[in-house]
C-alpha positions as a printed Julia matrix, in Angstrom:
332×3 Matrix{Float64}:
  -1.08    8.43   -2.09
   1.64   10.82   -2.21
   2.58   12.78    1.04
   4.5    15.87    0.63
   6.57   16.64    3.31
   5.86   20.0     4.54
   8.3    22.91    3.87
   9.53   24.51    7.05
   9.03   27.94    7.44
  12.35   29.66    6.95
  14.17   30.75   10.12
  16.07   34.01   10.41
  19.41   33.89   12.97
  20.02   37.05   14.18
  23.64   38.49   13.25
  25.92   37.79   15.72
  28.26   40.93   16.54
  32.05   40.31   16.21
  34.67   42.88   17.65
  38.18   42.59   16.64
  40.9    42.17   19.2
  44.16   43.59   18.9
  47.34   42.13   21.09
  49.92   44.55   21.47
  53.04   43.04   19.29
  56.2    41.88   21.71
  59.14   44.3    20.84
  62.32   42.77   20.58
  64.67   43.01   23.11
  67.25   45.66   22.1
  70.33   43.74   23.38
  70.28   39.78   22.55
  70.77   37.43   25.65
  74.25   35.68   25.74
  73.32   33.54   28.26
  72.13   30.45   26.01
  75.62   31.46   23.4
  79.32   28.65   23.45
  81.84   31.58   24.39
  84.94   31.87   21.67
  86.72   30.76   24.65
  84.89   27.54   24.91
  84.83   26.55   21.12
  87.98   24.62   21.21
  87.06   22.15   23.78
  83.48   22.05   22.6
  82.3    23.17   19.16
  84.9    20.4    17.29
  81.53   18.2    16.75
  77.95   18.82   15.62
  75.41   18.26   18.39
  72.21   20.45   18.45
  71.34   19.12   21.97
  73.28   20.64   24.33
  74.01   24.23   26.28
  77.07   26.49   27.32
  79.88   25.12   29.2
  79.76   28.98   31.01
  76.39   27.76   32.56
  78.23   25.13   34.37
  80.75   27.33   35.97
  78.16   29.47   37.15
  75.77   26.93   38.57
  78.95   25.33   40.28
  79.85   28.68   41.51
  76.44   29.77   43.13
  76.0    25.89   44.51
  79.47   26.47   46.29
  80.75   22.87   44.72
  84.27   21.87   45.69
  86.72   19.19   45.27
  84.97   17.67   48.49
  81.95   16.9    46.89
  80.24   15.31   43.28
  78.24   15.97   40.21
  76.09   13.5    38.75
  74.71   14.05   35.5
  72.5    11.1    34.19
  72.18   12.51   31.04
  75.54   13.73   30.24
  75.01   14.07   26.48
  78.55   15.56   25.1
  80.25   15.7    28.47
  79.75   19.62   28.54
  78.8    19.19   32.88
  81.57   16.39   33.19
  84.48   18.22   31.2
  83.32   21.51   33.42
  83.86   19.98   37.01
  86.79   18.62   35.69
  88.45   22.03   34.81
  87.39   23.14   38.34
  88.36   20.65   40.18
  85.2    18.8    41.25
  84.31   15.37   40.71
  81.78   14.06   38.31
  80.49   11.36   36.89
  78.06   10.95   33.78
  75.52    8.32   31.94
  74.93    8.4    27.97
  72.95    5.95   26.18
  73.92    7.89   22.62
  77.2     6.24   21.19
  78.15    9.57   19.62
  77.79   11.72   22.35
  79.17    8.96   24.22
  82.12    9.25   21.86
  82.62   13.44   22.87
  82.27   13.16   26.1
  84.78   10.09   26.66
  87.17   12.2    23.57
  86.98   15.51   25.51
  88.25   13.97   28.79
  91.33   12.52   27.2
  93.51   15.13   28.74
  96.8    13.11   28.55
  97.57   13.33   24.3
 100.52   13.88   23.15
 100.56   17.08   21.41
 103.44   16.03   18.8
 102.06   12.54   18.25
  98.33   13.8    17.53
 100.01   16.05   15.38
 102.15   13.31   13.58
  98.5    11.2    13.25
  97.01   14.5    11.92
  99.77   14.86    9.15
  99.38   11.03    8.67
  95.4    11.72    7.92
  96.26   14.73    5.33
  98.91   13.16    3.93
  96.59    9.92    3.03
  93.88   12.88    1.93
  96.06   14.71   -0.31
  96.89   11.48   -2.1
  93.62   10.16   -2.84
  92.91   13.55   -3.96
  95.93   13.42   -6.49
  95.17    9.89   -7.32
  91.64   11.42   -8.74
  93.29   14.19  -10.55
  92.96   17.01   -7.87
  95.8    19.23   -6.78
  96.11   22.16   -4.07
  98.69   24.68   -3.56
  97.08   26.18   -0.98
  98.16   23.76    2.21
  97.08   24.8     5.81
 100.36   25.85    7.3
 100.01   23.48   10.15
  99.88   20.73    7.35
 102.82   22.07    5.54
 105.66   19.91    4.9
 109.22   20.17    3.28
 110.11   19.51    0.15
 110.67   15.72   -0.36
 108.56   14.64    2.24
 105.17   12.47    2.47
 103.12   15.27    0.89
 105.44   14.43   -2.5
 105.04   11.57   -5.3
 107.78    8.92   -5.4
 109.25    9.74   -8.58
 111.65    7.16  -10.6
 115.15    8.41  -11.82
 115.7     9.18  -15.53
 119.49    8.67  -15.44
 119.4     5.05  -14.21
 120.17    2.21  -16.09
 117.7     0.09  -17.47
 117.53   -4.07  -18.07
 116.06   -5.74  -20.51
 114.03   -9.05  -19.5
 112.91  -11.55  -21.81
 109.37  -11.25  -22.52
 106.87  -13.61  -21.08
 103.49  -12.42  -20.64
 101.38  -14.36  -22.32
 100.45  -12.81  -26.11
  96.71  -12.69  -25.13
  97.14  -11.08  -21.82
  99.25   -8.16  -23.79
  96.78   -7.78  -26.29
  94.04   -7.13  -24.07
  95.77   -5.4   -21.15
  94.9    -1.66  -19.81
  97.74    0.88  -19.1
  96.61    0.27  -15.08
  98.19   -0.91  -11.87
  96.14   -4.54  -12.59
  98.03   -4.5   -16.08
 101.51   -3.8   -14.07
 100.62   -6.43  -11.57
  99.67   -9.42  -14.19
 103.75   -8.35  -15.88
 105.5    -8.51  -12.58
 103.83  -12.02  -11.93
 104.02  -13.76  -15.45
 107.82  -12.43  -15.72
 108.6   -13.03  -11.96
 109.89   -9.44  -11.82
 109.56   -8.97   -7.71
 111.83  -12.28   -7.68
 114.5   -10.75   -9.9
 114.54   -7.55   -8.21
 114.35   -9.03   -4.93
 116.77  -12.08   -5.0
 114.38  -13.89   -3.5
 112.12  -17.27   -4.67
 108.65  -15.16   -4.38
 104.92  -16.32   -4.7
 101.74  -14.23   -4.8
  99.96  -14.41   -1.56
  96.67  -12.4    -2.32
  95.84   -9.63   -4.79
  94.38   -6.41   -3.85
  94.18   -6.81    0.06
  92.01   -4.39    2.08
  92.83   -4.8     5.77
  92.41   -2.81    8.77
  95.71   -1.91   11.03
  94.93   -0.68   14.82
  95.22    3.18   15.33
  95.36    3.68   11.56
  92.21    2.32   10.2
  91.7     0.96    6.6
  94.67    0.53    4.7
  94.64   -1.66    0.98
  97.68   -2.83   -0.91
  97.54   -3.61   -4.5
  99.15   -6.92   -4.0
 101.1    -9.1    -1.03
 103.82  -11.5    -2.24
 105.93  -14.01    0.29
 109.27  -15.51   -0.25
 111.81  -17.73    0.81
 115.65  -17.22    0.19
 118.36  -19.93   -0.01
 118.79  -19.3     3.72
 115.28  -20.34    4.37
 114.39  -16.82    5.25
 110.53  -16.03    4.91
 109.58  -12.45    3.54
 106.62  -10.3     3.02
 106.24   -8.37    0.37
 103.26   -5.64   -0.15
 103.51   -4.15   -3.61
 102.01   -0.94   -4.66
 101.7    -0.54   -8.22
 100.81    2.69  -10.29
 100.15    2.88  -13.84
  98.64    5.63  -16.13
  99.54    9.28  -14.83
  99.24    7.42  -11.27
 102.47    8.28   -8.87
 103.65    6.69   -5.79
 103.15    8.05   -2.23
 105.1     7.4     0.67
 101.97    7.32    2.79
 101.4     3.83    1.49
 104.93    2.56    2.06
 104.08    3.63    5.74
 101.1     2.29    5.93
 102.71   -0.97    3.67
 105.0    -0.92    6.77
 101.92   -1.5     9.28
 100.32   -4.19    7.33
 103.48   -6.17    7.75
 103.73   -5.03   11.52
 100.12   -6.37   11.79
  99.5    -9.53    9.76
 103.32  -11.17    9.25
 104.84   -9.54   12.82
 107.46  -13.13   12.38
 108.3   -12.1     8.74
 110.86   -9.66    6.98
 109.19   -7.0     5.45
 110.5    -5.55    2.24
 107.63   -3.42    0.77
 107.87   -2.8    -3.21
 106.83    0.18   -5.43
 105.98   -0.74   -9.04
 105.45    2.5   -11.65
 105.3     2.13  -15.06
 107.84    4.59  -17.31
 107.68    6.17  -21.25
 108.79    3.48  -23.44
 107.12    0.9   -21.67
 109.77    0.8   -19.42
 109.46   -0.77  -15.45
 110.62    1.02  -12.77
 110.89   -0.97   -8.69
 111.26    0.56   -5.64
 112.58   -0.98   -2.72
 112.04    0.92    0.7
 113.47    0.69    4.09
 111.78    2.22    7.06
 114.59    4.43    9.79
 112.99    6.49   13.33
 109.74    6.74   11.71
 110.74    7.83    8.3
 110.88    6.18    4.64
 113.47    5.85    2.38
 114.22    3.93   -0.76
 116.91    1.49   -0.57
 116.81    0.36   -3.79
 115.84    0.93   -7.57
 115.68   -0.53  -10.64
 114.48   -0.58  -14.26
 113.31   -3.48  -16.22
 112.12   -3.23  -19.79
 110.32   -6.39  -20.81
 111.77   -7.45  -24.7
 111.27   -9.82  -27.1
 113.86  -12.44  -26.47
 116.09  -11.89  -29.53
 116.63   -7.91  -27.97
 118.53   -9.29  -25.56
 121.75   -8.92  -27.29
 125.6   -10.5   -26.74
 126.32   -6.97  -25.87
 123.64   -6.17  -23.31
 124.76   -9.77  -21.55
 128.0    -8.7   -21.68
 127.3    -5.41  -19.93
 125.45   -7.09  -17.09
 127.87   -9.29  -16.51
 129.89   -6.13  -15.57
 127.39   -4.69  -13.67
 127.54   -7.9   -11.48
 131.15   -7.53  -11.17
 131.38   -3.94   -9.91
């Protein structure tokens, strides 16, 4: 037996009335508030970072003002964020202390209450980090004319490649990098490294007995950061002497910058403080000719000391003639 289910007479709702509100729109205010706005005045001391969370230093000064704070009393702010409270009271003479769990608001707050910098040396470190800037950005093929005046420097000076001299003499060494290496080498720094070493170049230069410590070094040096150096030599002389020798090589359209001869310097200062430090600049020349730097370090500035080309030869091109003129050299 089938059951139908019965069909529900249909139901009709009634029609629910709707009325339309309107909210009159808020008008904005005419004048913006600068109450909540970092004054120009204040953008020195605090807009150097990017930090979303914080408010005006002005604030400060006026909450300390209509609290009556003095230098008798003390602010505690436990959640100090940039310092903007701390570095406030401190310009007004009140005591404060404040508690950050962020490390890089931490690192404002502790950065804007260093009040004791010397203005010439942060200026020195300042010219140190554009100077380092500028030559990577050479090193990749990029050049600017257009140098902040407060990063300007004269002629001659760090901002300037090392360039070899095209009226000095050059010597010819016997040949003896191995025929494979040659055949297979780049036009690079590595390819200037691997002929200094098989032809003992930095030992002939030098005067010194010289072995190669460690290629391509990256290192950090305190108050400069990362520093690298192509390749670090040490020697003994017949004095028993011990030296240190960073090496900076450049091949290619590559130049030379006294920024790492400085920062050469450091390494030394850091790692081999018991050793004599004669850093070396390597640069390859047309004609497959070798030119070496040394450099000598006087009240804070470099300065090469010594220079020399080498043009490595097939034995038999090293001629009566050109022994004969060395042998002069040697006895001027």
């Amino acid at each position: 037996m089938i059951v139908e289910q019965p069909t529900l007479p249909a139901l009709s709702l009634p029609k629910q009335q709707t009325q339309a509100h309107s909210f009159p729109r808020r008008q904005p205010e005419k004048t913006e508030r600068e109450d909540n706005k970092l004054k120009m005045s204040d953008r020195a001391a605090h807009q150097w970072y990017r930090f979303v969370l914080s408010f005006p230093p002005h604030l400060v000064r006026d909450y300390a003002r209509k609290f009556g704070l003095n230098a008798r009393q003390q602010v505690l702010d436990p959640f100090c964020g940039t310092g903007t409270t701390v570095v406030e009271c401190k310009k007004l003479g009140i005591r404060a202390v404040g508690l950050e769990s962020n490390p890089i608001a931490c690192f404002a707050s502790r950065t804007k209450l260093q009040w004791n910098i010397d203005p010439q040396e942060l200026l020195q470190h300042a010219l140190m980090v554009a100077d380092a800037a500028n030559y990577r950005l050479e090193r990749d093929g990029y050049f600017d004319d257009s140098t902040p005046r407060l990063l300007e420097r004269p002629i001659g000076k760090k901002g300037k490649p090392i360039q070899p001299n095209a009226n000095l003499a050059m010597t010819k060494v016997p040949d003896a990098t191995p025929g494979i290496v040659t055949k297979y080498a780049f036009n690079d720094e590595q390819a200037l490294l691997a002929r200094l070493r098989y032809n003992r170049l930095v030992d002939i230069f030098t005067g010194v007995t010289c072995y190669s410590l460690q290629n391509h070094l990256r290192t950090t040096v305190p108050e400069m950061g990362q520093v690298e150096t192509d390749e670090l030599y040490v020697g003994v002389d017949k004095k028993g002497s011990h030296y240190v020798f960073p090496i900076q090589a450049k091949g290619g359209t590559d130049k030379l910058n006294v920024v790492q001869i400085e920062q050469d310097f450091a390494v030394c200062a850091h790692k081999f403080p018991g050793l004599i430090c004669r850093p070396i600049g390597a640069q390859f020349m047309e004609g497959g000719v070798i030119a070496l730097f040394e450099f000598e370090q006087s009240n804070g500035s470099v300065s090469i000391s010594s220079e020399k080309h080498y043009k490595l030869v097939p034995p038999e091109e090293v001629t009566d003639a050109d022994l004969k003129n060395y042998q002069q050299r040697t006895a001027d």
